[in-house]
C-alpha positions in Angstrom: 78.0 -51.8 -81.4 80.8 -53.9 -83.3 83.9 -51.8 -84.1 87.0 -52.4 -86.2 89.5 -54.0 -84.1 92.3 -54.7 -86.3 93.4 -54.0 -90.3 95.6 -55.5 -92.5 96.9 -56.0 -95.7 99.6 -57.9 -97.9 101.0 -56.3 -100.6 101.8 -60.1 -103.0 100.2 -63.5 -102.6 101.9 -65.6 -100.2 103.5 -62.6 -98.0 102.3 -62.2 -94.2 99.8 -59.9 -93.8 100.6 -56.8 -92.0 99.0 -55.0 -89.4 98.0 -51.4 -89.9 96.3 -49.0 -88.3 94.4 -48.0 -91.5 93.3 -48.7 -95.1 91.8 -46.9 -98.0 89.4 -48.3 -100.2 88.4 -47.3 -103.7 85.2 -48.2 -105.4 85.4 -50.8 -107.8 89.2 -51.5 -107.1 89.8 -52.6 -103.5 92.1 -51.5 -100.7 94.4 -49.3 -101.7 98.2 -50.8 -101.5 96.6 -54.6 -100.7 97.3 -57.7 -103.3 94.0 -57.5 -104.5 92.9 -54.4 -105.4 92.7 -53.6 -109.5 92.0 -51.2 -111.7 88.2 -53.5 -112.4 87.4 -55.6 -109.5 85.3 -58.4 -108.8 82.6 -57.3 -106.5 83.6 -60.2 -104.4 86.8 -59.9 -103.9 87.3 -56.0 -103.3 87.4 -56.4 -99.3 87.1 -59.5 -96.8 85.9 -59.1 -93.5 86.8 -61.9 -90.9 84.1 -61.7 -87.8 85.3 -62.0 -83.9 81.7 -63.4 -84.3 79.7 -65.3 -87.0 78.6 -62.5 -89.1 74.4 -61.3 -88.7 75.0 -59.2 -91.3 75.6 -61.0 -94.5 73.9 -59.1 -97.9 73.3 -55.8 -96.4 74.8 -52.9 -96.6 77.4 -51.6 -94.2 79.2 -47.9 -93.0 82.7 -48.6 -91.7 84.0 -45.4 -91.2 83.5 -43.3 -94.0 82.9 -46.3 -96.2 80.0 -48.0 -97.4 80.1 -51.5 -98.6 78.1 -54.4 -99.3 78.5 -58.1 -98.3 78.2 -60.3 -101.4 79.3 -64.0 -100.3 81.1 -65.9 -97.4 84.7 -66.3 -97.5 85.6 -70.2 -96.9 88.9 -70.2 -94.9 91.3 -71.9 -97.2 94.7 -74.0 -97.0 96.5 -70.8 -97.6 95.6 -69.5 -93.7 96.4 -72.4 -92.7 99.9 -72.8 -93.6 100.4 -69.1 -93.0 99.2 -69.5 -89.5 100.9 -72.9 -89.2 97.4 -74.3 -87.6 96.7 -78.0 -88.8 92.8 -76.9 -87.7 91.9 -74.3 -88.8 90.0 -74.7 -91.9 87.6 -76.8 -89.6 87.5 -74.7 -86.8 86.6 -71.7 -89.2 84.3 -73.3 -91.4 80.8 -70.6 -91.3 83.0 -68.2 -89.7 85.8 -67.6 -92.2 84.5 -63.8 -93.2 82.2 -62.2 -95.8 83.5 -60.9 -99.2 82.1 -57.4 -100.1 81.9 -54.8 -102.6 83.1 -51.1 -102.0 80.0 -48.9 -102.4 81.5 -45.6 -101.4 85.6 -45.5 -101.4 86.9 -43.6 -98.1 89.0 -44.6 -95.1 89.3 -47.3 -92.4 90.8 -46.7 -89.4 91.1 -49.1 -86.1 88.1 -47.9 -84.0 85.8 -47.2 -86.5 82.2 -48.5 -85.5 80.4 -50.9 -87.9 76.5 -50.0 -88.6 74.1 -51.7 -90.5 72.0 -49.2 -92.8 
């Protein structure tokens, strides 16, 4: 069963993402403390999820945890990991596998370890 293996957040555009051991998301808003999250968010852009493995799950519904969210588009990897990860490659070796944008069903906490099931 596929299980969290790693979290992270960035608190402004442009700053390295840092590694935590968990998040909390709100409904509507995002991930609590991340660059993204607002007081009314975008369905697609409330949480991105970036695959070990091409994702089998894109448009259903997910339980994380506690949380329950829904995938809503891929995310195309952009130049912006690329210069952060100083890889000249990456946007082609990533291209299908980049991540899926979804929306926060059910706000609650993510922690390292958490399995992820389908429902």
């Amino acid at each position: 069963m596929p299980k969290v293996i790693k979290l992270g957040i960035a608190k402004n555009n442009n700053q390295k993402i840092q590694e935590v051991e968990k998040i909390e998301l709100l409904s509507g808003k995002g991930v609590v403390e991340d660059r993204h999250f607002q007081e009314s968010n975008d369905a697609r852009t409330q949480i991105t999820l970036i695959e070990s493995e091409n994702i089998d799950y894109f448009n259903k519904k997910l339980m994380i945890g506690e949380t329950k969210i829904e995938g809503k588009n891929l995310c195309r990897p952009c130049k912006h990991l690329q210069e952060l990860l100083n890889h000249e490659e990456i946007i082609k070796e990533f291209i299908q596998k980049g991540g899926l944008r979804c929306e926060i069903l059910v706000s609650g906490i993510i922690k390292v370890g958490d399995k992820i099931k389908t429902i």
